[in-house]
C-alpha positions in Angstrom: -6.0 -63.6 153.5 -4.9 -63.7 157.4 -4.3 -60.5 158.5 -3.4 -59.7 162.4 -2.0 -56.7 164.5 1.6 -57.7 164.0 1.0 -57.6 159.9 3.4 -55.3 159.0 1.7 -52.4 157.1 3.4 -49.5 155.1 1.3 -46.1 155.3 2.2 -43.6 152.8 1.4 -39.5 153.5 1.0 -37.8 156.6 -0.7 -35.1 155.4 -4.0 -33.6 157.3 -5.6 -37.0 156.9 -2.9 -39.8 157.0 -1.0 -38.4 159.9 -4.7 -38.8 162.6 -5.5 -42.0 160.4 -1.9 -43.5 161.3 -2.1 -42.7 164.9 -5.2 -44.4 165.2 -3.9 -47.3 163.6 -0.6 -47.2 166.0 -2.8 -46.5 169.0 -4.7 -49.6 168.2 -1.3 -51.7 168.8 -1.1 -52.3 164.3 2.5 -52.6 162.9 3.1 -49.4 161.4 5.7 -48.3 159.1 5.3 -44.3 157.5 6.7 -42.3 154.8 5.8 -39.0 153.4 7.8 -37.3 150.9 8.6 -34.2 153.4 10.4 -36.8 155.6 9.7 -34.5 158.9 6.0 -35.0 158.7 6.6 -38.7 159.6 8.3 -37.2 163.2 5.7 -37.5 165.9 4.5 -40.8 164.6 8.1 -41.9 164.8 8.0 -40.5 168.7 4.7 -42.5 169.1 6.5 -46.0 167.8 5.8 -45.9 163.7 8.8 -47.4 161.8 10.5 -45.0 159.4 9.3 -46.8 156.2 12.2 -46.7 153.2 10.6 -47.3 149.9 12.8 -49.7 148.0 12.1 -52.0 150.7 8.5 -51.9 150.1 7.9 -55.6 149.2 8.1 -56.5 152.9 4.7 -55.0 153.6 1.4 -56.8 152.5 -0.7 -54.1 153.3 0.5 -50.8 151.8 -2.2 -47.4 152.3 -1.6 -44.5 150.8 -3.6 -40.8 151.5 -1.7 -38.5 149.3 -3.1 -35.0 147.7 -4.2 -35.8 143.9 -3.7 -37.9 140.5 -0.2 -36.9 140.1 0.8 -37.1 143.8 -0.4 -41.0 143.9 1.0 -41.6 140.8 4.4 -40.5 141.2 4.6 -42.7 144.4 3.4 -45.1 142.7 5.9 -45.3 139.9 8.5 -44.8 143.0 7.7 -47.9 144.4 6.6 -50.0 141.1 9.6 -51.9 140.8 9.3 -53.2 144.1 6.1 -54.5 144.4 5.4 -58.3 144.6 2.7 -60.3 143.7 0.3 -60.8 146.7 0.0 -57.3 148.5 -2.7 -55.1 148.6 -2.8 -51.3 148.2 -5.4 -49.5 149.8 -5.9 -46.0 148.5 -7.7 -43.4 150.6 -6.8 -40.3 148.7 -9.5 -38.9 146.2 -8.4 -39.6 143.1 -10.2 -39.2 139.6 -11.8 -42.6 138.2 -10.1 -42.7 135.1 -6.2 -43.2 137.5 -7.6 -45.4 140.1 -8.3 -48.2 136.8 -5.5 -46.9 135.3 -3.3 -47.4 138.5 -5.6 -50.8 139.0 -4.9 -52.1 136.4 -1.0 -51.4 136.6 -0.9 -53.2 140.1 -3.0 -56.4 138.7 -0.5 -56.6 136.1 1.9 -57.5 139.3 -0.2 -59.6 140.8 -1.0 -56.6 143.5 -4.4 -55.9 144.3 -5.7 -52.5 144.3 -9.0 -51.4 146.5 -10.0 -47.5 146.8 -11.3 -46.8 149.3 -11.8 -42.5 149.7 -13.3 -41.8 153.1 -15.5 -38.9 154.1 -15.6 -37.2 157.5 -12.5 -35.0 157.5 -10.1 -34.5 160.2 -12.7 -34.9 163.6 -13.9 -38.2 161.6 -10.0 -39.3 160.9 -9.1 -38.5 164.7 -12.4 -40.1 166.2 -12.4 -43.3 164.0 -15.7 -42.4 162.3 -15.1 -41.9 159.2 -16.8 -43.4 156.3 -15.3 -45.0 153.4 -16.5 -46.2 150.1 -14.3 -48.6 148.7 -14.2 -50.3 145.3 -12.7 -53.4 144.1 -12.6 -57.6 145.5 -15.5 -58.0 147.9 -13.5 -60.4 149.8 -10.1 -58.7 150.0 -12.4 -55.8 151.3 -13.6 -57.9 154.0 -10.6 -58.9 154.8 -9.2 -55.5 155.7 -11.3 -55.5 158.2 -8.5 -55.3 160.5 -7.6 -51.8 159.6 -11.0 -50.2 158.2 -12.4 -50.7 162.0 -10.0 -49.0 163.4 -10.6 -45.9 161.3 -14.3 -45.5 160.2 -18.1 -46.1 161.6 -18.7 -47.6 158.3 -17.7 -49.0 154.9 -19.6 -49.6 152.1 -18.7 -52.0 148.9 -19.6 -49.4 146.0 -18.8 -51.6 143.3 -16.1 -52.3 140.9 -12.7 -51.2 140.9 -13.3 -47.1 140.3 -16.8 -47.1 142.2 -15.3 -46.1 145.7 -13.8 -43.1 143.8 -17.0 -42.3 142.0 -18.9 -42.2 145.1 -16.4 -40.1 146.6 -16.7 -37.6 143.8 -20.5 -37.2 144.5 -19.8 -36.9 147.8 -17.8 -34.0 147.5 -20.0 -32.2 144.5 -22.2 -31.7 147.3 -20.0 -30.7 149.9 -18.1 -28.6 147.5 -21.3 -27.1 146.4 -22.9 -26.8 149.5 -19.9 -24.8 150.8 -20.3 -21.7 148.4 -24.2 -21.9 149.4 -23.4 -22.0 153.2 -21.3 -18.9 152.4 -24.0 -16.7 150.2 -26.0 -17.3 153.2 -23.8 -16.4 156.3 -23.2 -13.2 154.4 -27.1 -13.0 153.2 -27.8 -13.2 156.8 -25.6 -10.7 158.6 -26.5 -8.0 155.9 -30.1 -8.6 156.9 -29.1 -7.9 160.7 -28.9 -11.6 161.7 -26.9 -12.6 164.6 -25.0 -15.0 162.4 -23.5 -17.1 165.4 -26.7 -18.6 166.0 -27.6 -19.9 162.5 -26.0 -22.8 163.4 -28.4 -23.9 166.0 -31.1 -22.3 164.8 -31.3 -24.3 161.6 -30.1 -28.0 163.4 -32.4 -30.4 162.6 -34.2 -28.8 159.8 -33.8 -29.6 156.0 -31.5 -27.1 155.4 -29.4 -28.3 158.1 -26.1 -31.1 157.6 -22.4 -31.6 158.8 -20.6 -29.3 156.9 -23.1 -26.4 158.2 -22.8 -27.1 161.3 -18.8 -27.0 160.6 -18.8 -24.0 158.9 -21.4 -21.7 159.5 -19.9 -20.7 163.2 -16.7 -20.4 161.3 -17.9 -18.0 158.6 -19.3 -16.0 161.1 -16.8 -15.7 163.4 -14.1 -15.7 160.7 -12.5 -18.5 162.4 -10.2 -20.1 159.8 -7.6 -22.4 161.6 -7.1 -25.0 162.4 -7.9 -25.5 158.5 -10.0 -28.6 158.3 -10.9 -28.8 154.3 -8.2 -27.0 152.0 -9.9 -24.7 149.2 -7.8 -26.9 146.7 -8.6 -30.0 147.9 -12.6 -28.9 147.4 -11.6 -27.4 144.0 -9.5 -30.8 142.7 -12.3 -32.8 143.8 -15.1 -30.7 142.7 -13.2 -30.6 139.4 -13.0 -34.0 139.2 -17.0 -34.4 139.5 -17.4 -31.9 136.3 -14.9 -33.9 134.5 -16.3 -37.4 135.3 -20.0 -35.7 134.3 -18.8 -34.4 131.0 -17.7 -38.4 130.1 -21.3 -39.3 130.4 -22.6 -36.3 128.5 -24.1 -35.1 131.5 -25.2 -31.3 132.5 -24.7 -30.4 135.8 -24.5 -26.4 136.4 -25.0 -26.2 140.0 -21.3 -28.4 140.4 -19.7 -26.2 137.7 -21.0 -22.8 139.1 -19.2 -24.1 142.4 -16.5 -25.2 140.6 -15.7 -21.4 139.0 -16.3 -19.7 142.3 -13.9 -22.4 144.3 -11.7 -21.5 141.6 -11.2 -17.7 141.7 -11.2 -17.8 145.6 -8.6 -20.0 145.2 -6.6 -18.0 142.3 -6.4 -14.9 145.1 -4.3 -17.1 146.8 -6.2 -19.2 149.4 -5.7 -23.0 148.2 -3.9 -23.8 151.2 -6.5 -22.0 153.8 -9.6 -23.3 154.9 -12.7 -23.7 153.0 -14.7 -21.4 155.7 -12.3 -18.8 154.1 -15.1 -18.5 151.2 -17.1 -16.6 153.1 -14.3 -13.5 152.4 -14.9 -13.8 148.6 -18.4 -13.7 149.0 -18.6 -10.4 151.4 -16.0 -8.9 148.9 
């Protein structure tokens, strides 16, 4: 397929993600149109030239992305906009979704004639506002390709996983050791200030050894300074996606304790009633 910067693509949640990923597409002159189910989250795109994107009038877009929060979230857009798709367009998902509802949802769209690629993207907010993000994508090789147009604009690098489901899977891993990671960065902020450590300067200290990696060097200096906003990774986010690692494990019979030990601690942190705050806000539950 032909793609070029006046193809007119739909973009579908503004949310911590899709809002910096749609202003990098506008600010790289791309025909945007947005929509997010609280309508006001669409405003400053709208200020910055977006069109106001009304879903029954879907079928006039060939590209269509979505970055929404989980299964049910995608979904239920989804089933909103169903009737209108039309053979030929292409859904690119960036949310991180569970394998089992990308085919599901895959397989839904095919039935259509639509094509569906995931494509789940790693980086966070800095990567989404930078353009360096990097995304794992699954489904048609070539359609991937294709896309080109857009995944340039918004990551360092994409990489064909596979199949239909793969990008997802990828994603998954990536996050059990993000996820995972997280709660161990936290044991040992608070580890190291009991011992007397000047806990500001773990994070330099430790660059460039083995124990160092991007989300330490993210959220060491905000453990220790208790510096929680702006929030970068939501606890539930971490939790959904973590959860979805143990899930996809337990279909392939396999054992993994260190994931489901993160898993239960992500959990109660996020039962005391921090889903919506930053993940650095672990290191509370841990000094507690």
């Amino acid at each position: 397929m032909n793609f070029d910067r006046q193809t007119k693509i739909a973009f579908l949640g503004m949310g911590l993600m899709g809002s910096r990923m749609a202003t990098r597409l506008l600010q790289a002159g791309l025909n945007i149109a947005v929509w997010n189910r609280t309508a006001s989250a669409c405003d400053s795109l709208i200020d910055m030239g977006a069109t106001v994107l009304q879903l029954d009038q879907i079928d006039q877009y060939p590209i269509i992305l979505t970055c929404l929060s989980d299964d049910s979230a995608v979904e239920a857009v989804f089933n909103q906009i169903h009737p209108q798709l039309k053979a030929g367009q292409i859904i690119v998902d960036f949310s991180s979704l569970s394998v089992d509802k990308t085919v599901k949802l895959a397989d839904k769209s095919r039935q259509l004639g639509v094509t569906w690629i995931d494509s789940p993207v790693s980086g966070g907010t800095v990567g989404a506002e930078n353009g360096t993000l990097v995304i794992f994508a699954g489904g048609n090789a070539e359609i991937i390709q294709d896309l080109s147009l857009v995944y340039n604009v918004l990551s360092q690098r994409v990489t064909r996983m596979g199949e239909t489901g793969t990008g997802q899977a990828t994603k998954i891993c990536n996050q059990l050791i993000v996820a995972a990671n997280s709660t161990l960065i936290a044991e040992a902020v608070a580890l190291a200030q009991q011992a007397g450590v000047d806990t500001t300067l773990l994070a330099p200290a430790l660059a460039g050894g083995f124990a160092d990696s991007k989300p330490f060097q993210i959220l060491a200096p905000r453990m220790a300074t208790h510096t929680f906003e702006p929030v970068q990774w939501k606890v539930k986010t971490l939790s959904k996606d973590l959860n979805n690692a143990v899930t996809l494990a337990k279909q392939f019979d396999l054992d993994i304790p260190v994931a489901q030990k993160a898993l239960l601690q992500l959990n109660m942190h996020q039962e005391k009633g921090y889903a919506e705050t930053d993940l650095a806000t672990v290191i509370q539950s841990v000094e507690k």
